[in-house]
N, C-alpha and C positions, 0 to 999 in steps of 0.2 A: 087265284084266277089271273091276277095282274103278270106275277112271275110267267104263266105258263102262256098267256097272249105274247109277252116279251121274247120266251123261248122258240113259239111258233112265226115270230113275224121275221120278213126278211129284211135284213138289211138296205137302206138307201141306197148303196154301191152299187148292189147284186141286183136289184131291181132295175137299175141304171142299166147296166149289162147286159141283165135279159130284154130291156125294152131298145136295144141297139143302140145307146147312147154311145159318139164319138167317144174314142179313148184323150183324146183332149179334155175332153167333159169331166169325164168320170174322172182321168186326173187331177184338174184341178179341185171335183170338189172333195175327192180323199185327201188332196193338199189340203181345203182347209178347215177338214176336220182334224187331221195329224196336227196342223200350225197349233189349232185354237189349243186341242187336246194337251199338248205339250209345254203351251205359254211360249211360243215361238222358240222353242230352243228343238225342234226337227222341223226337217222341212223348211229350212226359209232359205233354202239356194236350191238351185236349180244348174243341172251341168246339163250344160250346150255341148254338146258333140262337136261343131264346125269350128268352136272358139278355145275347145278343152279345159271351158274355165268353169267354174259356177257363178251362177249371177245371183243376187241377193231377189230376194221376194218379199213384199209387203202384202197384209191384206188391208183392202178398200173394201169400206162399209158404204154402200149407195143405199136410199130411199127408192124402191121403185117408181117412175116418172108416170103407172098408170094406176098400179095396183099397191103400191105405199108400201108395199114391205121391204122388210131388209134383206140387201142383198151381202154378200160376202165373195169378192174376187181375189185371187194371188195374184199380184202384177208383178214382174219384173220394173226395176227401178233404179235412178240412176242420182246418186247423193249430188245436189247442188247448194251453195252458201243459203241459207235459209231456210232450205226444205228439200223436197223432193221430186224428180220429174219422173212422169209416166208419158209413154206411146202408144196413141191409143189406135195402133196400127190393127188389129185384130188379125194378124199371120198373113194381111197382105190382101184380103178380102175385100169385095167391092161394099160392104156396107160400114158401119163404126160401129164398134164393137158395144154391146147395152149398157155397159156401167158407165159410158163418156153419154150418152142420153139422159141416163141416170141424171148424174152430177152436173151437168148444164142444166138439167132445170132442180134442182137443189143442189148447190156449192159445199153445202154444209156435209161432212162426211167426219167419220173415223175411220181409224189405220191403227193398223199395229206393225211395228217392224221388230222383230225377233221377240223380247219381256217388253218392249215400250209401245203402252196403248196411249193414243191422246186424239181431241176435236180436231181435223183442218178444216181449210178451206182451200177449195180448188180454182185455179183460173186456169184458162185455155190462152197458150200465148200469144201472141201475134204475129206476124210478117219477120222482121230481123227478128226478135227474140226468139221467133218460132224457129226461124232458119239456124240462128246457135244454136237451140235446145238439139236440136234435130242434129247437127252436127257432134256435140257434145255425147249425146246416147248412142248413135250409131257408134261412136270411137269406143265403146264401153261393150255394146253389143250388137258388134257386125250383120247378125240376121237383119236386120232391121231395113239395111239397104235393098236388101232380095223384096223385103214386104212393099218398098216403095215402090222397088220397080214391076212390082204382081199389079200393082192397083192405078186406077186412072184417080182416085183421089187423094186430095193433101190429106197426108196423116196427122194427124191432130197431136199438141204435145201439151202437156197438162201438165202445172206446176202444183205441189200441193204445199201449202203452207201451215206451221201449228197455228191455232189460235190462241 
């Protein structure tokens, strides 16, 4: 009975698909089922068309900030002495994107970047530090500029640190 329910049920993608999920969407969450599936050895770069390059991808594990479950996002990511930055620019859109809601009200998060799973903890940076980070990731990945200038708001730059 179990095999032929499994047989007949459709897929999380396919569902996604028919119920008009963006292709953004649906990208990222076959990213990260491909990511988890594979123990980060597919799927953890992403080629940018504009830049010709690929850029590295981590997943961020968030706590939902209403509903407590676990989230699972692919962020592009930019290697700093300590840890790691994200932008949590969300493609230039007027709102911030759910997992920076996420993690502002729970810090505590995991990540896995390619085989290495481990706890961080998130801060959001400040004024000059912001304004480096924000310089530092744009040199890394140029989109980033375009998303500033889409939005009337500061894009948020998120350090993640291991525990």
């Amino acid at each position: 009975m179990i095999a032929l329910r499994r047989l007949l049920s459709v897929p999380t993608w396919l569902r996604m698909w028919l119920a008009g999920t963006s292709p953004a969407n649906l990208y990222a969450h076959l990213n990260v089922r491909v990511y988890q599936a594979s123990n980060g050895k597919l799927w953890s770069h992403l080629y940018v068309p504009n830049t010709r390059e690929f850029m590295p991808i981590l997943l961020l594990e968030t706590r939902g900030r209403r509903t407590g479950a676990l989230r699972v996002t692919p962020l592009i990511y930019c290697r700093q002495e300590g840890g790691f930055l994200l932008a949590a620019a969300n493609a230039g859109h007027a709102r911030h994107p759910g997992w920076f809601f996420n993690l502002r009200s729970e810090p505590r998060v995991h990540v896995q970047v390619g085989v290495d799973r481990f706890p961080a903890v998130a801060r959001v940076t400040l004024s000059a530090e912001r304004e480096a980070a924000f310089k530092a990731f744009a040199a890394a990945y140029p989109p980033l500029l375009r998303y500033k200038e889409a939005t009337s708001r500061v894009v948020p730059m998120v350090f993640l640190e291991r525990e």
